[in-house]
Wavefront OBJ file of the C-alpha trace (Angstrom):
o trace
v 77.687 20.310 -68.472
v 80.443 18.670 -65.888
v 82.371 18.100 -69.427
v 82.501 22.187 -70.012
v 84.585 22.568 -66.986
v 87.418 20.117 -68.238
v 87.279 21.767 -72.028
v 87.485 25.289 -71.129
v 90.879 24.863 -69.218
v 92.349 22.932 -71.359
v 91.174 25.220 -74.756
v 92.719 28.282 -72.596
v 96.088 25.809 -72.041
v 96.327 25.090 -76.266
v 95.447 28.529 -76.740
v 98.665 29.281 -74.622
v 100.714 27.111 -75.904
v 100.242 28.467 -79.856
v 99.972 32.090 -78.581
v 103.438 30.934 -77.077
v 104.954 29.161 -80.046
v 104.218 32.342 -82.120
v 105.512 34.925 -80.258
v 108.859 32.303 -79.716
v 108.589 31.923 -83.865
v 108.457 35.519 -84.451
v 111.770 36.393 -82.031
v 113.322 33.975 -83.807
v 113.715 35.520 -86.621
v 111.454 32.747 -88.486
v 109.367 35.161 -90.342
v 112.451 37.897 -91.360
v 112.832 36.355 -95.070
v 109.777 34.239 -95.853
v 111.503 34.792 -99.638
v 114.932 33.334 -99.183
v 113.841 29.171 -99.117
v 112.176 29.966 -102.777
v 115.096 31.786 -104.021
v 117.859 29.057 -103.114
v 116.499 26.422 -104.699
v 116.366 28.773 -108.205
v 120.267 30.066 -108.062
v 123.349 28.163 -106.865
v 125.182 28.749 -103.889
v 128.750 30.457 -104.831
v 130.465 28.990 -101.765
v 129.562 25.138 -102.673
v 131.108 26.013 -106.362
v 134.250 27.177 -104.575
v 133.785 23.989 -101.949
v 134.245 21.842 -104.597
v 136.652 23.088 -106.354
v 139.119 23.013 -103.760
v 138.482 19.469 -102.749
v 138.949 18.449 -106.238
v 135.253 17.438 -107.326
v 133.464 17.237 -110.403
v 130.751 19.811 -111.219
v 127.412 17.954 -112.304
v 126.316 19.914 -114.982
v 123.998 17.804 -116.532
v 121.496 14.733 -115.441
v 122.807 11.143 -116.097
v 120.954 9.292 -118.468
v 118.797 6.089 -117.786
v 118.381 3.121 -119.155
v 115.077 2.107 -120.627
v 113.372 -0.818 -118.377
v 112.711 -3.714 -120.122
v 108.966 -4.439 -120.515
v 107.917 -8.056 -120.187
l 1 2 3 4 5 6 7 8 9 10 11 12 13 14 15 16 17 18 19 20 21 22 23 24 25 26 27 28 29 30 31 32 33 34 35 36 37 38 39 40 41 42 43 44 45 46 47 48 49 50 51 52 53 54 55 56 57 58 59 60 61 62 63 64 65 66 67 68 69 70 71 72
């Protein structure tokens, strides 16, 4: 029973904490586009094609081919 007046403070404290966490989270702006992370990794970003352009870099276009390993 002693134990219940230890757990209940510190439940209320965690509960606090999240409750705080969200509300910072939501401010934020953390929840505006939940979309956006699953689109970029589906389209290109225009402004690294132009990036690398002007330094003078290759475009990748295509994935380098491997060597088979040799089984012994």
């Amino acid at each position: 029973m002693d134990s219940i007046y230890v757990l209940i403070p510190v439940t209320l404290l965690l509960l606090g904490i999240a409750v705080a966490a969200y509300l910072w989270s939501v401010n934020s702006g953390q929840f505006d586009d939940l979309d956006k992370a699953a689109r970029s990794i589906l389209f290109e970003d225009e402004n690294e094609d132009e990036d690398r352009s002007s330094r003078g870099g290759a475009r990748r276009t295509d994935a380098v081919p491997t060597k088979p390993r040799d089984s012994d």
